[in-house]
C-alpha positions in Angstrom: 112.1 -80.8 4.5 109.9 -81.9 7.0 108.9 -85.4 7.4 105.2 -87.6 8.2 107.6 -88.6 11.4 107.4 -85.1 12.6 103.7 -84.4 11.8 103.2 -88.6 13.8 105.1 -86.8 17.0 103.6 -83.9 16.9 99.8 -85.6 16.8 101.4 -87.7 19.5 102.4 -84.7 21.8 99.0 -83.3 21.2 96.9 -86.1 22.3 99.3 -86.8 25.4 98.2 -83.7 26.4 94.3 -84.2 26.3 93.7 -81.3 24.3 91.8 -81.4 20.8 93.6 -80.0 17.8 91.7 -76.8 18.2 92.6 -76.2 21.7 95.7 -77.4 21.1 96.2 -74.5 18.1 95.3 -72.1 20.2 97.4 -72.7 22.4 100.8 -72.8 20.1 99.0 -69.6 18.5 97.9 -71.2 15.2 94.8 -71.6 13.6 93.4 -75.4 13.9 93.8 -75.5 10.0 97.7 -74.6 11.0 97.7 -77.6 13.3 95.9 -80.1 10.9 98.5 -79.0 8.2 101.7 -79.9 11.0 100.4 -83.2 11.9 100.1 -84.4 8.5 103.6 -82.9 7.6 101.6 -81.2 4.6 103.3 -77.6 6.1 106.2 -77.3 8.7 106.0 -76.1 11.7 107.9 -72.4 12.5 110.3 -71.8 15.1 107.9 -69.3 16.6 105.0 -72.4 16.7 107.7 -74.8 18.2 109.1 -72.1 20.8 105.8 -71.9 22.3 105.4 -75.0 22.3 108.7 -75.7 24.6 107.2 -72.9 26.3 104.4 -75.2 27.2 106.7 -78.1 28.3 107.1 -80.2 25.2 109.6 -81.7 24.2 110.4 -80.1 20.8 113.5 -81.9 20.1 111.8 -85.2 20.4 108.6 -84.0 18.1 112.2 -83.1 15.5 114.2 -85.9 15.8 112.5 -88.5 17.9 115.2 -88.4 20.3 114.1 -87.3 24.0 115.5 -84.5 25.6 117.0 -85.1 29.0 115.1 -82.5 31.1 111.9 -82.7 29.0 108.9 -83.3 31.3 106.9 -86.5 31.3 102.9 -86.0 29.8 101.7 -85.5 32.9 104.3 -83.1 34.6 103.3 -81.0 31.2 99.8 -81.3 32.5 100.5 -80.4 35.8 102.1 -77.7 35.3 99.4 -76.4 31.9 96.9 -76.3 34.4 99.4 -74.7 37.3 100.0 -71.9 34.9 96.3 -71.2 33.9 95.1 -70.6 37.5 95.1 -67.1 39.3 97.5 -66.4 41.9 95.4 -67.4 44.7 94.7 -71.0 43.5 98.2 -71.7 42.8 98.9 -70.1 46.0 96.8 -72.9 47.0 98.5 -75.8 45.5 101.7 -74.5 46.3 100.5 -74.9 50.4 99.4 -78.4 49.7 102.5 -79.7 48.0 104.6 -77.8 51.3 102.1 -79.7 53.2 102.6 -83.4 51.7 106.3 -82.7 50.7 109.2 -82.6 53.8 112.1 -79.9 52.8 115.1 -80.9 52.3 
């Protein structure tokens, strides 16, 4: 049974990452009417839903439990690395050269 805690996290996640419910469901692969349903705990989510989400970089066991994963990323590193993932090759060719640039290997 899932609880309104889950539905608060989940709501949470969401709008850390700046995207609407709409984008935000089509991102996961639900319908906005899917997502509204989630974040009020009226339906739970599916494995499938909360796979793509951890796909995406959240941090499902925290939206489950409200206990943070180890590795999860921060908001922002999710961000980062949303947007990283929707360029084409050349402009993450291009970010890839500037972070060699302003970062020394080790």
């Amino acid at each position: 049974m899932i609880t309104a805690d889950v539905g608060v996290r989940l709501r949470e996640a969401r709008r850390a990452s700046g995207l609407n419910q709409t984008d935000f469901a089509a991102r996961a692969g639900v319908s906005r009417n899917s997502q509204t349903e989630y974040e009020t705990g009226k339906t739970a989510p599916n494995t499938d839903y909360l796979g793509r989400l951890a796909a995406l970089g959240f941090d499902v066991a925290y939206i489950l439990t409200g206990q943070r994963a180890e590795s999860a990323l921060s908001s922002d590193e999710a961000k980062v690395l949303d947007r990283f993932r929707n360029l084409d090759s050349e402009g993450q060719r291009l970010i890839l050269g500037v972070l060699t640039r302003m970062l020394p290997t080790t």
